[in-house]
C-alpha positions as CSV (number, residue, x, y, z in Angstrom):
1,X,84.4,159.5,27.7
2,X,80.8,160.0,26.9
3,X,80.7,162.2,29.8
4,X,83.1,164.4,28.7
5,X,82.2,164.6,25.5
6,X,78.6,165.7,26.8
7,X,80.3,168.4,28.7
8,X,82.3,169.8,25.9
9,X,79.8,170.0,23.9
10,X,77.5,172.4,27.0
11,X,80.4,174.7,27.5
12,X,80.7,175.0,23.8
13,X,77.3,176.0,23.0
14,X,77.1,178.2,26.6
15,X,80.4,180.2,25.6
16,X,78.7,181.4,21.9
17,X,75.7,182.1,23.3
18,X,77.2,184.1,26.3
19,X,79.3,186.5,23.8
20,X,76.2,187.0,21.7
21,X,74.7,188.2,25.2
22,X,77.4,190.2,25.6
23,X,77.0,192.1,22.3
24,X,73.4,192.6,22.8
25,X,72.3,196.2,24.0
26,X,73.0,197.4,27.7
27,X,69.3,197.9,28.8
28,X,68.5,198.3,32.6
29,X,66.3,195.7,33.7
30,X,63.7,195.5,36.7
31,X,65.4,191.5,36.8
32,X,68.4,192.7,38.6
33,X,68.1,192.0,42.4
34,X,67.9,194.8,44.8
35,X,69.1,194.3,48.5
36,X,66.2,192.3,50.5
37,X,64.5,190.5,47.1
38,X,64.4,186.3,48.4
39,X,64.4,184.1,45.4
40,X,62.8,180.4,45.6
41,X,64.4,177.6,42.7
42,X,63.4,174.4,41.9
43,X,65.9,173.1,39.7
44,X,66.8,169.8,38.0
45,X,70.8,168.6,37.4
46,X,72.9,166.2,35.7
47,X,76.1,164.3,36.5
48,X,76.3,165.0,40.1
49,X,80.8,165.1,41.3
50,X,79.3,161.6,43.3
51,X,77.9,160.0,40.2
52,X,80.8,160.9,38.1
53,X,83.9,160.1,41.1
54,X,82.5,158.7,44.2
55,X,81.6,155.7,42.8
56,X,84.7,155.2,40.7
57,X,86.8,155.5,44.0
58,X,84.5,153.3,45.9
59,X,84.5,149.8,47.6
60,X,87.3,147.8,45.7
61,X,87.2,149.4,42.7
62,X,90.7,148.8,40.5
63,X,91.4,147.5,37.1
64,X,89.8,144.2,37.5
65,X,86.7,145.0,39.6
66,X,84.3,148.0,39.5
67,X,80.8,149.4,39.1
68,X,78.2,149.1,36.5
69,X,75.7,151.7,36.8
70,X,72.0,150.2,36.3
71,X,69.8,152.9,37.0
72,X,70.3,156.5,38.2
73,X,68.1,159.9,38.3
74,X,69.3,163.6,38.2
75,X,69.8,165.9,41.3
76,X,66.5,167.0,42.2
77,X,67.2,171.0,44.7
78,X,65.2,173.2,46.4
79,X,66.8,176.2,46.6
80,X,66.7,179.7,48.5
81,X,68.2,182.7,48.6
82,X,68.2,186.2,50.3
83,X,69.8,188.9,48.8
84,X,71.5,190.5,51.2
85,X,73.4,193.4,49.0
86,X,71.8,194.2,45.3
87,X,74.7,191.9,44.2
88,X,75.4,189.0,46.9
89,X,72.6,186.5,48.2
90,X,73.1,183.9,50.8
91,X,70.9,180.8,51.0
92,X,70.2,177.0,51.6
93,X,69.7,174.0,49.1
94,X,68.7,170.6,49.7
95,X,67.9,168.3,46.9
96,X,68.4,164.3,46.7
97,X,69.5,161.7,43.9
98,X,69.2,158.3,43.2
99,X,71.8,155.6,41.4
100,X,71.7,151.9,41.2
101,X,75.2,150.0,40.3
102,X,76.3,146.4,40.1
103,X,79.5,145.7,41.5
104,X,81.5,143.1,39.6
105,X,84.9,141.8,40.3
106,X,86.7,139.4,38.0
107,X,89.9,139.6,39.6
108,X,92.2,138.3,42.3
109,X,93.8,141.3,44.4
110,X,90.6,141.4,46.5
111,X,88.0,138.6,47.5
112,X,84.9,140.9,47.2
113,X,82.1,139.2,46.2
114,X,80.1,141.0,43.1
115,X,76.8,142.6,44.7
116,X,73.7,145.4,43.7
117,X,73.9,148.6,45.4
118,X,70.9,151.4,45.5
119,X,71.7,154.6,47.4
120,X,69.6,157.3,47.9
121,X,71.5,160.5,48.5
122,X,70.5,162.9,50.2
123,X,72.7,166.9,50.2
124,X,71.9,169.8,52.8
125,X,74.1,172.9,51.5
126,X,74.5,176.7,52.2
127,X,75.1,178.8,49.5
128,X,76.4,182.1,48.1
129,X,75.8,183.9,45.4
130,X,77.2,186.5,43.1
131,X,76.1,188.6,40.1
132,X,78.6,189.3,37.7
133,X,78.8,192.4,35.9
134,X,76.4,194.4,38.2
135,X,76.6,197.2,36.3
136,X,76.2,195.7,33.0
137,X,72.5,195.1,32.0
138,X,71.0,193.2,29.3
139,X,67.1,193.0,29.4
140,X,65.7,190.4,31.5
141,X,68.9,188.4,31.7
142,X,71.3,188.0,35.0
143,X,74.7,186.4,34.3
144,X,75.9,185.4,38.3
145,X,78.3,182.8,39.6
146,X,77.8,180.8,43.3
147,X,79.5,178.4,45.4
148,X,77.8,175.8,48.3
149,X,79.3,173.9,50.9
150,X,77.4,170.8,53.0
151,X,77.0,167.7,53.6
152,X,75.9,164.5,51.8
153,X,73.6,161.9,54.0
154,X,73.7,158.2,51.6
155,X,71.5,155.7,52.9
156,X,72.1,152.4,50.5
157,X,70.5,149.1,50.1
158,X,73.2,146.1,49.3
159,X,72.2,142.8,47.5
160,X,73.5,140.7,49.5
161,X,74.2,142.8,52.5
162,X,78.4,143.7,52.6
163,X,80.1,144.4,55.6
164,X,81.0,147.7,54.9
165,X,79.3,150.8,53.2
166,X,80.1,150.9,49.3
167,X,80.5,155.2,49.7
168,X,80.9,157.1,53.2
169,X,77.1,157.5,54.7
170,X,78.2,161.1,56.1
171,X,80.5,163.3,53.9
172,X,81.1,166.8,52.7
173,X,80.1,168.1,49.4
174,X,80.2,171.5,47.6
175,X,79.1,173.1,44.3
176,X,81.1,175.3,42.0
177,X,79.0,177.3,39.6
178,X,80.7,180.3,38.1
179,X,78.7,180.6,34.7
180,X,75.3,181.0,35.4
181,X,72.0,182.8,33.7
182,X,68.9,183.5,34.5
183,X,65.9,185.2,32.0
184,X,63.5,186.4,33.7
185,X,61.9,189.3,35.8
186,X,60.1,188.3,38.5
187,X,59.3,184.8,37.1
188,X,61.8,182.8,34.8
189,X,64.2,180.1,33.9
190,X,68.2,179.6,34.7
191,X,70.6,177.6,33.1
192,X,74.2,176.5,35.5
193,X,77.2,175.2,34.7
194,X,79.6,174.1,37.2
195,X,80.4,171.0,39.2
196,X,79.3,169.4,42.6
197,X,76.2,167.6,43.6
198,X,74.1,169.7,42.1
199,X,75.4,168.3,38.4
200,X,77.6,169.6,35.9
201,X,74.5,171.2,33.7
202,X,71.4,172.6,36.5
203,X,68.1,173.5,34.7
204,X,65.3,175.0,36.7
205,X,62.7,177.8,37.5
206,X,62.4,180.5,39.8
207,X,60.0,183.2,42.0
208,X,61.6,186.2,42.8
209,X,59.7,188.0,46.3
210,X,60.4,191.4,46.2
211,X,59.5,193.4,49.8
212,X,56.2,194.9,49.9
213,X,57.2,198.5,51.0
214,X,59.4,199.0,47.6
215,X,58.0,200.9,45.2
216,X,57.6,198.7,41.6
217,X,58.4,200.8,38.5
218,X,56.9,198.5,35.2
219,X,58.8,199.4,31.9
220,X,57.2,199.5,28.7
């Protein structure tokens, strides 16, 4: 419940501010990508889709047994992208996470014994990217949407040792971002909502390379 209640309260607050974006004057803007610009992100996000489900579907878990979470981080990514039209980009992620549960069962349908788990998650991803509204432009603001698909590595720690993993060590994961921004030029933050193992709310930063043989036109 606090989860969702979190998330309500993001999408709420992105939706008003999106519109008043929307409203804002159309100016053309030296931070939309051309074909060839790279961007490099180092972002930060919360609520990973394994944080928030895989655990709650893991090792025993039913009404009488399940998962107390004890310690966890955010989704640390590296991120980047080349754009290979003015409007799509293709690129690779890879970011970790770390969460620490106690497994307690007071039931009777299974004989699992209660144990500690730490798992240190590791996600390799390709990703695609999308501007929306290409030929909409408000100053130094790029709304976009993007999707990856990889693989999650978990190594994990048990206390004492079980004889099987509490998660699947090797397993696909993907990230569904359609409401995105980014302010900035050739240097700025981003903001994205969405949900997969990069979290449900991503904060970051980004560099924007742009090829050396293209002319730069500066606006005053």
């Amino acid at each position: 419940m606090k989860i969702r209640n979190h998330a309500t309260f993001i999408f709420t607050r992105f939706n008003f501010f999106f519109l008043l974006f929307l409203l804002a004057a159309h100016i053309k803007s030296a931070a939309q990508p051309e074909r060839g610009d790279k961007e490099l992100m180092v972002s930060y996000g919360f609520y990973s889709g394994t944080e928030m489900i895989g655990m709650n579907n893991a090792y025993g878990a039913y009404s009488e047994a399940g998962y107390v979470q004890t310690a966890h981080s955010g989704n640390l990514f590296i991120t980047y992208r080349n754009f290979i039209t003015d409007n799509f980009a293709v690129g690779f992620t890879a970011g970790t996470q770390f969460l620490a549960y106690q497994y307690v069962n007071n039931g009777s349908n299974y004989s699992y014994e209660n144990f500690s788990t730490k798992a240190y998650i590791t996600t390799l991803a390709l990703e695609c990217k999308r501007i929306w509204m290409a030929h909409i432009y408000i100053k130094n603001f790029q709304f976009y949407g993007f999707m990856g698909l990889g693989v999650r590595l978990l190594s994990e720690k048990q206390s004492p040792v079980q004889p099987r993993h509490t998660i699947s060590p090797v397993h696909f994961n993907s990230q569904w971002s359609p409401l995105c921004v980014r302010y900035g030029d050739k240097f700025g933050g981003l903001a994205e909502f969405g949900f997969g193992y990069k979290g449900l709310l991503n904060l970051g930063l980004y560099y924007k390379f742009i090829p050396a043989d293209r002319p730069i036109n500066i606006e005053l």
